[in-house]
C-alpha positions in Angstrom: -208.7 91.8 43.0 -206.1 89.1 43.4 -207.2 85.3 44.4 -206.3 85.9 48.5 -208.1 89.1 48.4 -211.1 87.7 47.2 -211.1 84.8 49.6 -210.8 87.3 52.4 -213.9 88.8 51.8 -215.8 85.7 51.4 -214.8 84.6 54.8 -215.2 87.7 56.1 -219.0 87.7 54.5 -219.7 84.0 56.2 -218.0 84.5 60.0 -219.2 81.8 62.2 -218.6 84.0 64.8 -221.2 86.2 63.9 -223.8 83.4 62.1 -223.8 81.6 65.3 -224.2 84.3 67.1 -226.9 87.3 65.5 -226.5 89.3 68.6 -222.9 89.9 67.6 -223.9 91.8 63.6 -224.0 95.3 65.2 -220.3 94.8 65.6 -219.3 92.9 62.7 -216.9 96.1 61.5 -214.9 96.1 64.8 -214.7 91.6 63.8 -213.8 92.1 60.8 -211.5 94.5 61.3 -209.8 92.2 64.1 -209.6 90.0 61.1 -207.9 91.7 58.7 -205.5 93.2 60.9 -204.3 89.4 61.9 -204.4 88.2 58.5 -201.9 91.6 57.5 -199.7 90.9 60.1 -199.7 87.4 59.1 -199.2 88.3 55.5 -196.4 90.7 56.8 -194.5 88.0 58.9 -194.3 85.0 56.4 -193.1 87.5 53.7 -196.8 87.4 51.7 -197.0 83.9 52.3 -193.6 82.7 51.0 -193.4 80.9 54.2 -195.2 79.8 57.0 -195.5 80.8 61.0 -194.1 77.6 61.7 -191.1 78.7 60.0 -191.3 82.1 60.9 -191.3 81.0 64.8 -187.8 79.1 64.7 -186.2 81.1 66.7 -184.5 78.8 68.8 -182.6 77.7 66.0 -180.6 80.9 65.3 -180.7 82.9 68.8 -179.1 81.9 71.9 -176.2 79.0 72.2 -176.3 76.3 69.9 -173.6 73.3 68.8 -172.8 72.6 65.2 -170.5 70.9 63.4 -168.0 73.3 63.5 -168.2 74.5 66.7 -170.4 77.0 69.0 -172.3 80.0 68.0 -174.2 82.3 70.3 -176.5 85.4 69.0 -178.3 87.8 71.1 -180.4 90.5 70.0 -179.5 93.7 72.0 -180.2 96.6 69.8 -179.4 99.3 72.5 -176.1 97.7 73.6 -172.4 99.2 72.5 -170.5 96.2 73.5 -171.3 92.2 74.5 -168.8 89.9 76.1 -169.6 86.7 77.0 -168.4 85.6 80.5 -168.4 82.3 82.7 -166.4 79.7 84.5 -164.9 78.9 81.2 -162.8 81.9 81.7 -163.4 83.3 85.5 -166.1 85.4 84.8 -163.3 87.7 83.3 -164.4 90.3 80.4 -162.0 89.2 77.5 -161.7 90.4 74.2 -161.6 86.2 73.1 -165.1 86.6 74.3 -166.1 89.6 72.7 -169.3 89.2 70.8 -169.7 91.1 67.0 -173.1 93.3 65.9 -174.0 91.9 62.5 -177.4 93.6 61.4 -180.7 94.9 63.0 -179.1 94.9 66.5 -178.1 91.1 66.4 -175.0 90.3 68.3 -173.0 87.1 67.2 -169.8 85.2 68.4 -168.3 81.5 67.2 -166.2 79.7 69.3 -164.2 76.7 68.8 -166.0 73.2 70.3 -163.5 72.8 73.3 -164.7 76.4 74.2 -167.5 75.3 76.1 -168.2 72.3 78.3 -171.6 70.6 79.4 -172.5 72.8 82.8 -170.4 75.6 82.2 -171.8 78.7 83.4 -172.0 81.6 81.7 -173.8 85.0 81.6 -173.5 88.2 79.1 -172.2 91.4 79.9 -174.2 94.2 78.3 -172.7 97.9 77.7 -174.8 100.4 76.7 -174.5 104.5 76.7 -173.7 105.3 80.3 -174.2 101.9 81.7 -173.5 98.1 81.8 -174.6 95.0 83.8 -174.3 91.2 84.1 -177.5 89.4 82.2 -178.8 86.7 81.3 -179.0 85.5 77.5 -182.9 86.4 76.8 -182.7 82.7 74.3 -180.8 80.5 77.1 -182.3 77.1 77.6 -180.7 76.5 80.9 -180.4 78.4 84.3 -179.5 77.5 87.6 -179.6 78.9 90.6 -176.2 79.3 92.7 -178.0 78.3 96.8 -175.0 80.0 98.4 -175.2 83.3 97.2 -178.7 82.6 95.2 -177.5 84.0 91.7 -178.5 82.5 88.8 -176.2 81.8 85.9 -177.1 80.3 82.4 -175.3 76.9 82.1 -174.0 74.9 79.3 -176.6 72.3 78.5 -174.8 69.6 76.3 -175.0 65.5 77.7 -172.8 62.8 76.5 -175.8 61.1 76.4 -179.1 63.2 76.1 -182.8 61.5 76.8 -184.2 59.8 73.4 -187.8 59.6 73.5 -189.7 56.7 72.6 -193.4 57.8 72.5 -192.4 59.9 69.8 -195.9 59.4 67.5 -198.0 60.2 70.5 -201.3 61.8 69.4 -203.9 63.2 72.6 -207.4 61.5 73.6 -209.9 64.2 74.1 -212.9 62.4 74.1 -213.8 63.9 76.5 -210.4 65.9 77.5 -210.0 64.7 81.5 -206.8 67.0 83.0 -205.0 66.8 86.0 -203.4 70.1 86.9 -200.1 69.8 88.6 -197.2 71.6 89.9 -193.8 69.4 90.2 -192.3 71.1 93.3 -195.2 70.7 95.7 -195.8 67.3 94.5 -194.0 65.2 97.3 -195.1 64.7 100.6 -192.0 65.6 101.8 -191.1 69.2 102.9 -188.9 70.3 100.6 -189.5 71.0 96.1 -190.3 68.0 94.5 -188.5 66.9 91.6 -188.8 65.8 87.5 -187.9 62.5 88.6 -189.9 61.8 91.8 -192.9 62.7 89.7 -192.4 60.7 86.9 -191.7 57.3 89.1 -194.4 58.6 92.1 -197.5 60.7 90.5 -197.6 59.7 86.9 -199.2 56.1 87.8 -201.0 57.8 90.7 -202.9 60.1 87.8 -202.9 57.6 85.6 -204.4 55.1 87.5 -207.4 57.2 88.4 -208.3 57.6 84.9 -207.3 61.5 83.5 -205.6 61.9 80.5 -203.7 64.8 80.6 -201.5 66.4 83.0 -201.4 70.5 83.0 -198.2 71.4 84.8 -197.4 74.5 85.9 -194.3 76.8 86.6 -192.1 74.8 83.8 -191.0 78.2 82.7 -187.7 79.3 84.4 -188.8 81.7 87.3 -186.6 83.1 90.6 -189.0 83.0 92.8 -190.8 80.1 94.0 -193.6 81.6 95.7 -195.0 83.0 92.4 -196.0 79.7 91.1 -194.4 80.3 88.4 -196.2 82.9 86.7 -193.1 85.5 87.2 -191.3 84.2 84.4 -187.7 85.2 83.9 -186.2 82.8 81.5 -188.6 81.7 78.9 -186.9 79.3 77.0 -185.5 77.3 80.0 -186.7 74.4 82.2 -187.1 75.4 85.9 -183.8 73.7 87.1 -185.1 73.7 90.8 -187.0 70.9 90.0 -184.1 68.9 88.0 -182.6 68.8 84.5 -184.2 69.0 80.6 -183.7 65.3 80.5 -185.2 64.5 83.3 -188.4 66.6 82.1 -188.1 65.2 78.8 -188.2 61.7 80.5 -191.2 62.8 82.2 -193.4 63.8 79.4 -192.0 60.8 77.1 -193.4 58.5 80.3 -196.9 60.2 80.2 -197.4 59.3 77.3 -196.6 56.0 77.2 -199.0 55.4 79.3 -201.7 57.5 77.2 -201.7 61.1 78.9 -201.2 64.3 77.3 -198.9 66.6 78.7 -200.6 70.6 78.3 -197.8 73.2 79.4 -199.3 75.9 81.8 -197.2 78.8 79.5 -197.1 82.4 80.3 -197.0 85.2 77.3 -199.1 87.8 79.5 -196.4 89.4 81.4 -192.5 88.6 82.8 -191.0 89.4 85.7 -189.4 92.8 86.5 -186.0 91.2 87.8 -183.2 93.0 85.6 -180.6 90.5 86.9 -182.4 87.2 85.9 -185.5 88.6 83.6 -185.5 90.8 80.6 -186.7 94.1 82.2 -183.7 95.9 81.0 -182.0 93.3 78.7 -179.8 95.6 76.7 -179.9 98.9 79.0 -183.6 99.8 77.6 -186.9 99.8 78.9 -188.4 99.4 75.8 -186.8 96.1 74.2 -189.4 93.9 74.8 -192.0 95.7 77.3 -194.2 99.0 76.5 -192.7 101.8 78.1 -194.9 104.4 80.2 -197.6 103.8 81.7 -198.4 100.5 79.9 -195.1 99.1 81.5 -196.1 97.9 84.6 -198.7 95.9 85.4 -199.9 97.4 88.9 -202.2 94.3 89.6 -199.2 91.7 89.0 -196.4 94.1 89.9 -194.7 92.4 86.6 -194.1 94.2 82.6 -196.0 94.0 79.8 -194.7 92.9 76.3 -195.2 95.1 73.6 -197.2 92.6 71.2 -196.8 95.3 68.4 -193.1 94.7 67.6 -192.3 91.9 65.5 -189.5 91.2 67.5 -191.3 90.2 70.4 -193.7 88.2 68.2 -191.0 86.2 67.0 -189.9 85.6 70.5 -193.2 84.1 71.9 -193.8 82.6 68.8 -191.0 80.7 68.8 -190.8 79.8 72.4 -194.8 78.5 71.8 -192.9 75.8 68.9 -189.7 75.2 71.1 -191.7 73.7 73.6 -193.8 71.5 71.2 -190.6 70.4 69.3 -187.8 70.2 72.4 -189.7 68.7 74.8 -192.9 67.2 73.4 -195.6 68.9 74.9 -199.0 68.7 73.1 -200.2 71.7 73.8 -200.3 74.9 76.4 -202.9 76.8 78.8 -202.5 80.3 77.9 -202.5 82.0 81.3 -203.7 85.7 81.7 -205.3 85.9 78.3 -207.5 88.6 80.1 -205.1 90.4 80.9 -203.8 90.7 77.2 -207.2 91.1 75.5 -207.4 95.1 77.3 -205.3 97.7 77.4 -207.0 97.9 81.2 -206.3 94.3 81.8 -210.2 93.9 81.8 -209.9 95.2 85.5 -212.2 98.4 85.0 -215.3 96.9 83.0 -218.4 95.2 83.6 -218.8 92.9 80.7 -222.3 92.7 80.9 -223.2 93.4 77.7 -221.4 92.8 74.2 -220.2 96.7 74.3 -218.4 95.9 76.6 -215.9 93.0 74.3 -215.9 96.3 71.5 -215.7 99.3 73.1 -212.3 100.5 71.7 -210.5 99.1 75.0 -209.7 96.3 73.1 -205.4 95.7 72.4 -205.1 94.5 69.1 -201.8 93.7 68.5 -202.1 91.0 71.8 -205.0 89.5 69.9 -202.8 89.3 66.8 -200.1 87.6 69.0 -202.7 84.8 70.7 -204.5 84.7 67.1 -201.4 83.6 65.6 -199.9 81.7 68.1 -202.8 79.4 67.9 -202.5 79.0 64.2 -198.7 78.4 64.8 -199.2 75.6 67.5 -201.5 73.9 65.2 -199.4 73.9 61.9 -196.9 72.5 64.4 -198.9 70.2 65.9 -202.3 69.6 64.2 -203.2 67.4 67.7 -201.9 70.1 69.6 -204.5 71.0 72.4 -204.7 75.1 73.4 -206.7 76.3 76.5 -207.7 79.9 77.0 -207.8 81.1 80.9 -210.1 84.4 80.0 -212.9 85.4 82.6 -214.2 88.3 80.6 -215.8 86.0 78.3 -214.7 87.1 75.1 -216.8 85.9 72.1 -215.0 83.8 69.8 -212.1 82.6 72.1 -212.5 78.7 71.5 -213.4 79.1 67.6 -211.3 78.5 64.8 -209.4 81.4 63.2 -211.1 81.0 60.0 -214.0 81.0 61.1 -213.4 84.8 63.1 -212.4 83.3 66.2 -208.8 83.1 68.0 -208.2 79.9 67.8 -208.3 78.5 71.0 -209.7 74.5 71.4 -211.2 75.0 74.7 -211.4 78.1 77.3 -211.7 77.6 80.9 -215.5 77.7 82.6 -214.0 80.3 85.2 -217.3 81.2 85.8 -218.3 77.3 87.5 -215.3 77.8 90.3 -216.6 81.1 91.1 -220.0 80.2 91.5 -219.5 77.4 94.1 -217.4 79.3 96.3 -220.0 82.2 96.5 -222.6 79.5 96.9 -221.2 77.9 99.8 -220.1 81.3 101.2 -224.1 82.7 100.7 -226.5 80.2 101.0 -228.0 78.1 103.4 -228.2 74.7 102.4 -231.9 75.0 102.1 -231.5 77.9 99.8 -229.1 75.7 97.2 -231.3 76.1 94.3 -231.2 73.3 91.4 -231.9 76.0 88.7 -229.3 78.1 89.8 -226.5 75.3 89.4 -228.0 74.3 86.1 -227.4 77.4 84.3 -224.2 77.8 85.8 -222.9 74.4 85.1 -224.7 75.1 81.4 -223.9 78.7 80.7 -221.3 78.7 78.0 -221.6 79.8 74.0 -223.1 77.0 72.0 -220.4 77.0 69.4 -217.2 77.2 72.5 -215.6 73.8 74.0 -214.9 74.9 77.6 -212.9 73.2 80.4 -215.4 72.5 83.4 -214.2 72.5 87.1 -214.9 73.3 90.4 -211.8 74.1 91.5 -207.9 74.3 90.2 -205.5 76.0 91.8 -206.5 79.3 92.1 -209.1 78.6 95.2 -206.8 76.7 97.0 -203.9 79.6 97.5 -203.5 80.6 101.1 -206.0 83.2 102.2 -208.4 81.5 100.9 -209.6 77.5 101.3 -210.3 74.3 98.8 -214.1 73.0 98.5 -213.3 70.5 101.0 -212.2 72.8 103.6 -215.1 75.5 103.2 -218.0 72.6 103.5 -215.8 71.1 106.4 -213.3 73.3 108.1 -211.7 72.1 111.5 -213.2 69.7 111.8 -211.3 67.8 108.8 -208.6 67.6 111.5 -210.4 66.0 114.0 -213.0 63.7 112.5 -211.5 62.1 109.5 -211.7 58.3 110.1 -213.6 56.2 109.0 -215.2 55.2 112.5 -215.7 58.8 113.5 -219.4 59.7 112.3 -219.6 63.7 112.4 -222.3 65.8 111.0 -220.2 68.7 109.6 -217.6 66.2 107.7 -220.7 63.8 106.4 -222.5 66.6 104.8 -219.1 67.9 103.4 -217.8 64.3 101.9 -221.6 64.3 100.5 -221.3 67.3 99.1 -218.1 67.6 97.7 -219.0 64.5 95.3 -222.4 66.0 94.4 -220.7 68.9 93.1 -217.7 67.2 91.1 -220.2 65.0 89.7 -222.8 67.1 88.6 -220.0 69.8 86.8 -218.2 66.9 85.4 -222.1 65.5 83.9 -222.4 68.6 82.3 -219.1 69.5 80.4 -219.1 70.2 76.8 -215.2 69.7 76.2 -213.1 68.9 79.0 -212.5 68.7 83.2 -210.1 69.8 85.0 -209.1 69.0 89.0 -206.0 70.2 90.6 -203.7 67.8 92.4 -204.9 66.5 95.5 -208.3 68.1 95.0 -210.1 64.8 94.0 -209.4 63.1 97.4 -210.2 66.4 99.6 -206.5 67.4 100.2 -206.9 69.9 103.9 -205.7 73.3 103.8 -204.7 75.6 101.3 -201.4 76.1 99.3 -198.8 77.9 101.0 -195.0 78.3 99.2 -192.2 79.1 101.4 -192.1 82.9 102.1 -190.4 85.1 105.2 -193.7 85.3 106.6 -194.1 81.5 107.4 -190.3 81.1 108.1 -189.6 79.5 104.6 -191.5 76.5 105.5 -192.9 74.2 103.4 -195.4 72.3 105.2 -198.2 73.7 103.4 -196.6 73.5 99.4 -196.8 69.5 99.4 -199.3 66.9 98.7 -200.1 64.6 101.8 -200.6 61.1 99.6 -200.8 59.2 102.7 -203.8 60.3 103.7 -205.7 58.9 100.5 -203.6 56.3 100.8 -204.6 55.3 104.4 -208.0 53.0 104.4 -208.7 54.2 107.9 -209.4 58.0 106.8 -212.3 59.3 105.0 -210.0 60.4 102.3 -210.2 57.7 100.1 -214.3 57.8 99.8 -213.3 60.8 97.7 -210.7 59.9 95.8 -212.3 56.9 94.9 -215.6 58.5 93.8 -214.0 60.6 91.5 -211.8 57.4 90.0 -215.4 55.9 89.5 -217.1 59.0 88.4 -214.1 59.4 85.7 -214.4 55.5 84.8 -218.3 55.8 84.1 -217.9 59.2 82.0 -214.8 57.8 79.8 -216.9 54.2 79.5 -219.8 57.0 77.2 -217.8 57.4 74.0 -217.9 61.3 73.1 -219.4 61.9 76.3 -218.9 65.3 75.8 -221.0 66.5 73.0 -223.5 64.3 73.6 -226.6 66.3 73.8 -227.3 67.7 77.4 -231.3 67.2 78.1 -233.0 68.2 81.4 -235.5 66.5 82.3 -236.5 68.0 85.7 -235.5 70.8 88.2 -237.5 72.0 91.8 -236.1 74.5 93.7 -238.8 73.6 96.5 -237.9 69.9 96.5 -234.6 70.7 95.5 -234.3 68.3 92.9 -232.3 68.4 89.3 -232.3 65.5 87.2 -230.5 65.4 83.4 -229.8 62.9 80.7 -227.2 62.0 78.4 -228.4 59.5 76.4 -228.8 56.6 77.7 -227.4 58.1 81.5 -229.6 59.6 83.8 -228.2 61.8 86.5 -230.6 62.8 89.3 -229.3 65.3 92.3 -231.3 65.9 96.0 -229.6 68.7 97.5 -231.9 69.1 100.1 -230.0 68.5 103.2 -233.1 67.3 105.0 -235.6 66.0 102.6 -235.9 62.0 100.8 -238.2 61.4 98.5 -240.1 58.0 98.0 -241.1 57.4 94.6 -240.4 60.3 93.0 -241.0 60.7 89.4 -239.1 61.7 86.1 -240.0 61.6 82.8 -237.6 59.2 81.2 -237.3 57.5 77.9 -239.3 54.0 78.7 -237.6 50.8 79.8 -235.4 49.6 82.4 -232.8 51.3 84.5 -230.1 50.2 86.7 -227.5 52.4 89.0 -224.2 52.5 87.9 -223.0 55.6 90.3 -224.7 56.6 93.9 -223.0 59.1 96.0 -224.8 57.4 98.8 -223.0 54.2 98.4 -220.8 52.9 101.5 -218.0 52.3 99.1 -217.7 56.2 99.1 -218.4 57.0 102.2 -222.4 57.5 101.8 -224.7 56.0 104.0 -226.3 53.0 101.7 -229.1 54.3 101.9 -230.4 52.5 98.7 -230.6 48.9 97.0 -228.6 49.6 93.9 -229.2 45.9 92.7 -232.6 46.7 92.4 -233.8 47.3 88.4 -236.1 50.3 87.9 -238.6 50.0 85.3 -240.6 52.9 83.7 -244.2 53.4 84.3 -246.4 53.8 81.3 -248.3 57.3 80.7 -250.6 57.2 78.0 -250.8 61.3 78.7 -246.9 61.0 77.2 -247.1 57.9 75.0 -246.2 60.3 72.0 -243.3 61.5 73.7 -241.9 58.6 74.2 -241.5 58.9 77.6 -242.7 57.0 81.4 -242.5 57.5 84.7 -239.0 56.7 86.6 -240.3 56.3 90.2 -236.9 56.7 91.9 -236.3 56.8 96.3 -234.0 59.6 96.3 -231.8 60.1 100.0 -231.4 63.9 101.1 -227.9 65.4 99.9 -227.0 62.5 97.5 -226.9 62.1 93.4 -227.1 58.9 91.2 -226.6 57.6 87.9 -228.8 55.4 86.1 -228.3 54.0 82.9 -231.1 52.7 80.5 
C-alpha cells in the first residue's frame, strides 16, 4: 500500500463526521464511500496529484477571448459542431472565412487574430454549424454581454480599457468574528424607479451598510442573466458581469471600495442549474442537448423550468471550477453563497422526501457526482483563497455540509439556518400572540449540528418576493401605510415595531457563525419585492429601496433601523461573540418568558403581549448588572417603560451559593427584550 493509500484509510477510520455524530455509524459505508469517490476524482483531475485544483480550474486563461502579446486568441469547446465563425461589428456580422475558427483536439475550437482585429466594445457572437443545423451563440467563456434595448439581443462585447480599474485593497483578508452580512441586489438598490447601478451603489449604499455596522455584503444576480425578473438565478452567461447594472470596472471598483472600508464582498453564485435560452444560455451551445446538461429526463428541472448540468463530465467540472477561481482572482470576491445546493445533492431535487430521519440523507437518491463538484469546489476556493468564506443554501439538512473535507464533510464554512425564516413566518401566520411559546423559539433559534457554523436570519430575500410579505408587513399590514409617524400611536404598528426587534434580536443572540438581513429589512422596508413583469405593466415601483423613509426622523422607520445599528454595535463590541457558549438560564411558556446568557450578557425576552412582570427572578452569575440594550427604549420607538440607569444587583441564595449563582430581580414590560451586562 502506497503512502496516500494508507493515509486514506486513516482518515477514513477517524471521520469527524461520524465521531461527532454516533447516530451517523450505521451509514459510515455510504460516507466513506462519498469519500473515496471525491478523493478519485480528485486524484483523476490533478493528474495523481501532479498538480492542484487551483491549477486545474484556470480555465479562464485558455478558453474564451483573451489579449497577448501577439495578438488575440479565442477557443471554444464545441465538440458537436462542423464549423465555427466568429462574427461581429468588426466585420458586419458577416460569416467570413478570415473569421473562421480551426478544431485542434478533444472538440476545442481555436482562432488568432492580429491586435487591430478587435477593438474595446466590439460586439461579437459565434456562429455554430453542426449536422443539419446552425445558429447564432454566444461564447459559453465570454466575460462580457450586453444587451441591445432596441431589439433586446444580447451580443458578447470586446472588454479591453485603455485604462482598466487597479485595485488598491488588494491584501484584504474578511472579519468573521462573528460574520454580520448584508444581502443585496444592485438593480433594486435605488429609490428611483428604474435598475440601479455598480456605481450608484458604491457612492450611495456602501456607507449606508457600512455605517450600520455589517461586514459583508452578499450580492446577488452578478452572473449575466436575460431576464431580470429571475433575480438572477437564470444564469445565461456565467463568466460575465451583468452589464445591466454597469461595466467590470465599475464592479471591480465596487468590491475594491468595500473593502476599504472593512467589508467582505460574498458572491451569491449559481452552479445548480442555467437557463434554457439557446440564443443567450448554453442549452444547445454546439447543436447538442447534452454538452453541458443531462439529457432525458434529468434535463429539465420542472420546479425551476431551467437545465441541469451534468456534474459527471469533467468538462463541466472544469467549467464551474474555473468560473468559482475567476471570480476570486478577476474581481476580488472573498467568497460565494452556493444557491440551490438542495437541489444538486438529489437526483429528485430533495422535492419528494421527508428528511426526517438520517435514511432519508442515504437512501440511494443521493447524486454523487454533484457532491463531488461542491466537494471540490470548496477545496478549490480555499487553496485559492485560504480567507475565502463559502455559504451552503441547503434546507434538507444534510449532515456534514459546513465541515471540512478532511474531516468527511463538503467543505462548506457556514450553511444557511433556513429553518429560523421558516419558523417565524408559520409562527406569526398560526399563533396567537398568547400562544408564542419561549421553548418553541429556543430550539428553533438553537437547533443546528454542534460541529456546523450556520448563517442565522429571520428573513432574506426569499420572504419578501411578491405573493408573499416581509416580517414587518405580516405583524403590521395596512396599516404601515397609514400610521407610520412618529406622532401617530396605533396598536397594530406598536406591537409590530416591538416585535420585529424582539425577533431580530433574539436570532441574532443566538447565532453560532454568522447573520444575515436583506437590504431594507433592518429598518422595516413596506411591501414585498416586485421586478418588472407584463403583469404589473413593467413597472418598477415595487424592485427599489425606499431610503427616505429611514431617512425621515418623522416616520417610525428609523426606530428600527436604528435598533438593529445598536443591536449589531453591542454584538461586535463581544469579541468571538459567536462561539461563545450559549447558556439558558430560564424559559416559561405560561409567563412567556426566555432569558439566556453569553458570558457576561444576559438577554431576557417577555413575549406576552399583555403581561409585566415586577421583580421577576433569574438565576444569574452574582454581582452587578446594568442595560446596555432595551427594546422598550424611546430611542427605538418602545415605550420607556424602564429606568435603564438604574444598576441591578444580584440577590444572594444560599440554596445556590455552590452554583455560583443569585437572584436577578428584573421589571420586565409585556412584548419587550433587554440586555444586561455583568
Amino acid at each position: 500500500m502506497v503512502d496516500g493509500d494508507y493515509n486514506i484509510q486513516r482518515m477514513m477510520k477517524n471521520l469527524k463526521l461520524i465521531e461527532n455524530d454516533p447516530w451517523l455509524e450505521p451509514y459510515r459505508e455510504t460516507i466513506e464511500g462519498r469519500c473515496r469517490y471525491v478523493i478519485e476524482k480528485e486524484k483523476h483531475l490533478t493528474n495523481n496529484g501532479s498538480k492542484t485544483l487551483s491549477d486545474f480550474a484556470s480555465g479562464y486563461l485558455y478558453f474564451g477571448l483573451n489579449k497577448t502579446s501577439s495578438g488575440w486568441i479565442f477557443r471554444e469547446w464545441a465538440p458537436n459542431a462542423t464549423a465555427i465563425y466568429l462574427t461581429g461589428s468588426f466585420n458586419h456580422w458577416q460569416k467570413e472565412a478570415f473569421y473562421q475558427l480551426t478544431r485542434i483536439e478533444n472538440g476545442i475550437w481555436e482562432i488568432k487574430l492580429p491586435t487591430d482585429t478587435l477593438r474595446h466594445e466590439d460586439l461579437y457572437k459565434l456562429i455554430v454549424e453542426w449536422e443539419g443545423g446552425s445558429g447564432e451563440r454566444i461564447p459559453a467563456w465570454c466575460r462580457r454581454v450586453v444587451q441591445d434595448w432596441n431589439s433586446h439581443i444580447f451580443s458578447a462585447q470586446v472588454w479591453d480599457p485603455e485604462n482598466p480599474y487597479v485595485l488598491k485593497n488588494s491584501n484584504f483578508k474578511p472579519t468573521t468574528s462573528p460574520l454580520l452580512i448584508y444581502e443585496c441586489h444592485i438593480g433594486m438598490a435605488t429609490q428611483e424607479e428604474k435598475v440601479g447601478t455598480y456605481d450608484e451603489f458604491r457612492r450611495l449604499v456602501l456607507p449606508r451598510i457600512a455605517g450600520n455596522g455589517y461586514n459583508a455584503i452578499q450580492i446577488m444576480a452578478i452572473q449575466e442573466h436575460p431576464y431580470y425578473g429571475s433575480f438572477g438565478y437564470h444564469v445565461s452567461s456565467f463568466f460575465a458581469v451583468s452589464s445591466r447594472f454597469g461595466t467590470p470596472d465599475e464592479l471591480k471598483h465596487l468590491i475594491d471600495d468595500a473593502h476599504g472600508m472593512g467589508m467582505a464582498v460574498i458572491m451569491d453564485i449559481v452552479h445548480s442549474h442555467a437557463v434554457k435560452n439557446e440564443m443567450e444560455g448554453l442549452g444547445w451551445q454546439d447543436g447538442s442537448e447534452y454538452q453541458y446538461f443531462h439529457t432525458g429526463s434529468r434535463r429539465n428541472h420542472l420546479q425551476w423550468d431551467s437545465l441541469c448540468f451534468d456534474y459527471g463530465k469533467n468538462e463541466v467540472l472544469h467549467f464551474l471550477l474555473s468560473n468559482c477561481k475567476f471570480w476570486l482572482e478577476t474581481y476580488q470576491f472573498d467568497g460565494f453563497r452556493f444557491d440551490g445546493v438542495t437541489s444538486m445533492l438529489y437526483y429528485n431535487h430533495g422535492m419528494e422526501e421527508s428528511f426526517s430521519n438520517y435514511n432519508d440523507y442515504y437512501n440511494g437518491h443521493q447524486d454523487i457526482d454533484a457532491i463531488a463538484y461542491l466537494t471540490l469546489a470548496n477545496k478549490m476556493i480555499h487553496q485559492v483563497n485560504p480567507y475565502a468564506i463559502t455559504i451552503a443554501e441547503e434546507v434538507s439538512g444534510m449532515p456534514g455540509l459546513a465541515i471540512k473535507t478532511g474531516d468527511g464533510g463538503y467543505g462548506y464554512d457556514y450553511r444557511m439556518a433556513m429553518n429560523i425564516p421558516d419558523f417565524w413566518i408559520k409562527y406569526m401566520k398560526e399563533k396567537h400572540d398568547e400562544d408564542w411559546r419561549p421553548s418553541a423559539i429556543w430550539w428553533e433559534v438553537t437547533n443546528r449540528r454542534s460541529d456546523e457554523k450556520t448563517i442565522s436570519y429571520t428573513e432574506s430575500h426569499d420572504q419578501a418576493l411578491v405573493g408573499d410579505k416581509t416580517l414587518i408587513f405580516r405583524l403590521i399590514d395596512s396599516a404601515m401605510y397609514w400610521h407610520m409617524h412618529v406622532n401617530d400611536r396605533n396598536l397594530d404598528v406598536s406591537r409590530g415595531i416591538a416585535l420585529h426587534k424582539m425577533i431580530r434580536l433574539v436570532t441574532m443572540a443566538t447565532i453560532n457563525g454568522g447573520y444575515l438581513n436583506f437590504m431594507g429589512n433592518e429598518f422595516g422596508h413596506p411591501e414585498w419585492i416586485d421586478f418588472p413583469r407584463e403583469g404589473n405593466g413593467w413597472s418598477y415601483l415595487y424592485a427599489r429601496r425606499q431610503w427616505n423613509l429611514v431617512d425621515n426622523t418623522e416616520l417610525k422607520y428609523h426606530y428600527l433601523g436604528d435598533f438593529d445599528r445598536a443591536m449589531i454595535d453591542l454584538i461586535k463590541e463581544v469579541e468571538d461573540f459567536q462561539i461563545i457558549p450559549l447558556q439558558k438560564i430560564w424559559d416559561n411558556d405560561v409567563d412567556q418568558i426566555l432569558a439566556f446568557r453569553r458570558d457576561g450578557l444576559v438577554f431576557v425576552f417577555n413575549f406576552s403581549p399583555n403581561r409585566s412582570y415586577t421583580d421577576y427572578g433569574l438565576l444569574t452569575p452574582p454581582g452587578k448588572y446594568h442595560v446596555v440594550l432595551n427594546t422598550d427604549d424611546v430611542r427605538f420607538g418602545g415605550n420607556g417603560l424602564t429606568d435603564d440607569t438604574i444598576e441591578h444587583y444580584t440577590q444572594f441564595d444560599p440554596l445556590y451559593e455552590k452554583e455560583h449563582k443569585g437572584w436577578l430581580k428584573l421589571y420586565i414590560p409585556a412584548r419587550t427584550a433587554m440586555v444586561l451586562r455583568l
